[in-house]
LUMPARO-37597 format. One line per field, with one value per residue (C-alpha): residue number from 1; residue in three letters; chain; x, y, z. Coordinates in steps of 0.1 Angstrom, whole numbers, plus 5000, padded with zeros to 4 digits. Example, Ala and Ser with C-alpha at 12.3 -4.5 7.8 and 13.67 -1.06 7.14 Angstrom:
<recs>
resi [1|2];
resn [ALA|SER];
chain [A|A];
u [5123|5137];
v [4955|4989];
w [5078|5071];
</recs>
This chain:
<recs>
resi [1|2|3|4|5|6|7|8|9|10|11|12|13|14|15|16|17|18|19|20|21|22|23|24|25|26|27|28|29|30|31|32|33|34|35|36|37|38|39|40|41|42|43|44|45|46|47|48|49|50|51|52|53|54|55|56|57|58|59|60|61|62|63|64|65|66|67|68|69|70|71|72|73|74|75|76|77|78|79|80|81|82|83|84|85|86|87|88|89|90|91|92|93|94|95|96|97|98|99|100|101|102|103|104|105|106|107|108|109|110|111|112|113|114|115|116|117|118|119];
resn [UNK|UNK|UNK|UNK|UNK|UNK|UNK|UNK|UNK|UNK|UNK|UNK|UNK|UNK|UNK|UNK|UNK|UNK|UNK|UNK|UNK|UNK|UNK|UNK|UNK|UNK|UNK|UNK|UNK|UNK|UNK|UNK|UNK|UNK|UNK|UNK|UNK|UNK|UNK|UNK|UNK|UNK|UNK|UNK|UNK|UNK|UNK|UNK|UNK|UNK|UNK|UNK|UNK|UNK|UNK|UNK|UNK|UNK|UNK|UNK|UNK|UNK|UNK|UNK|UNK|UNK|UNK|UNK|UNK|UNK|UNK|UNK|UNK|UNK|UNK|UNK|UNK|UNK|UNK|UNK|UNK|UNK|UNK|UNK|UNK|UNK|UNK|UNK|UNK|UNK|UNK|UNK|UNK|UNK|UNK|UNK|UNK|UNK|UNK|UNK|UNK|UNK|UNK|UNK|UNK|UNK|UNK|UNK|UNK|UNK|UNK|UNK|UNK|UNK|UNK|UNK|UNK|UNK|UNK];
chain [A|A|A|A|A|A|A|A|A|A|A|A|A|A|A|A|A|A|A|A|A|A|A|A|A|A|A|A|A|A|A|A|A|A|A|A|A|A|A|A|A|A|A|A|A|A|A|A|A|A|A|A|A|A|A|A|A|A|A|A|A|A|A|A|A|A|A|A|A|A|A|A|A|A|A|A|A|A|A|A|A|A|A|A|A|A|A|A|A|A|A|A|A|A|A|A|A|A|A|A|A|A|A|A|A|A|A|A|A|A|A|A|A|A|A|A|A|A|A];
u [5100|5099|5128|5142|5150|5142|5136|5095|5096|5114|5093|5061|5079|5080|5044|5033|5051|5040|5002|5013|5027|4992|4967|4989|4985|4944|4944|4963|4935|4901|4896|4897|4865|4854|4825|4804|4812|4843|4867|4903|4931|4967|4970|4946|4975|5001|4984|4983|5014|5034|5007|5006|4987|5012|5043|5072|5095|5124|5111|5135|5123|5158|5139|5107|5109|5085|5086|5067|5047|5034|4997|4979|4944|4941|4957|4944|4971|4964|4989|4999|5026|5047|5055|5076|5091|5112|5106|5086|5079|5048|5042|5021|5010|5021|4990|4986|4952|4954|4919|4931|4960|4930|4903|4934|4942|4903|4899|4928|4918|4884|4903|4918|4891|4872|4903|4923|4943|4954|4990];
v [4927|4913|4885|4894|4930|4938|4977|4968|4959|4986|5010|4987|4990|5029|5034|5014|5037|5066|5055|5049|5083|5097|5078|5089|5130|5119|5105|5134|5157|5139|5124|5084|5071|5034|5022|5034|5068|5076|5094|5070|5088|5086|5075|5044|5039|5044|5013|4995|4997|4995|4989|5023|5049|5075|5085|5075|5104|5085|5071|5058|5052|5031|4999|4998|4983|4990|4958|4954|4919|4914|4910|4892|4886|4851|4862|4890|4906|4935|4954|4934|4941|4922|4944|4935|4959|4988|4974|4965|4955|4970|4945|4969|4954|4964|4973|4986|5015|5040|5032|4996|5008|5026|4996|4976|4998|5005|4972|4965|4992|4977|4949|4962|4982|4950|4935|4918|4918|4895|4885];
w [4939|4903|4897|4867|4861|4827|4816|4811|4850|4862|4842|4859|4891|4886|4874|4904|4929|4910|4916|4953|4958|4938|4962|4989|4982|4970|5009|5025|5005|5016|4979|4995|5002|5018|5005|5035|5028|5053|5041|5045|5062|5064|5098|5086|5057|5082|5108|5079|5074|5109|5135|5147|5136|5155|5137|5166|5175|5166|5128|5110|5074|5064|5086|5058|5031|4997|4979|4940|4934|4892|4899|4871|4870|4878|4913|4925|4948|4976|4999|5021|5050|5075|5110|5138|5162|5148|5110|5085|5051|5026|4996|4965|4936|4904|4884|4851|4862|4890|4898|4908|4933|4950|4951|4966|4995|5000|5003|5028|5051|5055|5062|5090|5102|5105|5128|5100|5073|5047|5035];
</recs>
């Protein structure tokens, strides 16, 4: 979440999500690939993201939270997320090129596949 509000951050805020909700449908279709080849799938997002890679029967999608962070480049900034039981919280970065949104999240999946993941 950017601290102050102006319109150029909500319309950054907005371009971000929009490059979310693209890499999203590009997963759902097969287009995602890790660097070994491996096609990344949604239920790899979705452990990502809550710890689960099963969708509970009773999801509730009020108790996540989609949060924006400025990435510049002396910081480089991946998704990051914080999980607990029945919540959680997805930290994006708000970047200027689609192609970055997907190197981010390739990057944090590999993450997790190799046990971890960075905050």
């Amino acid at each position: 979440m950017l601290y102050a509000q102006s319109p150029e951050a909500t319309m950054c805020q907005s371009i971000s999500y929009n490059f979310f909700i693209q890499f999203l449908n590009s997963v759902a279709n097969g287009d995602v690939l890790m660097p070994t080849g491996i096609k990344v799938n949604l239920s790899d997002v979705y452990l990502f993201y809550t710890g689960s890679k099963y969708v509970p029967i009773t999801y509730d999608s009020s108790k996540y939270v989609l949060e924006f962070k400025l990435n510049d480049s002396r910081n480089r900034f991946r998704p990051s997320c914080k999980t607990c039981d029945g919540c959680g919280k997805l930290t994006i970065p708000i970047v200027e090129r689609y192609e970055d949104m997907v190197e981010g999240w390739i990057d944090a999946i590999c993450n997790l596949v190799s046990g971890f993941t960075t905050a």
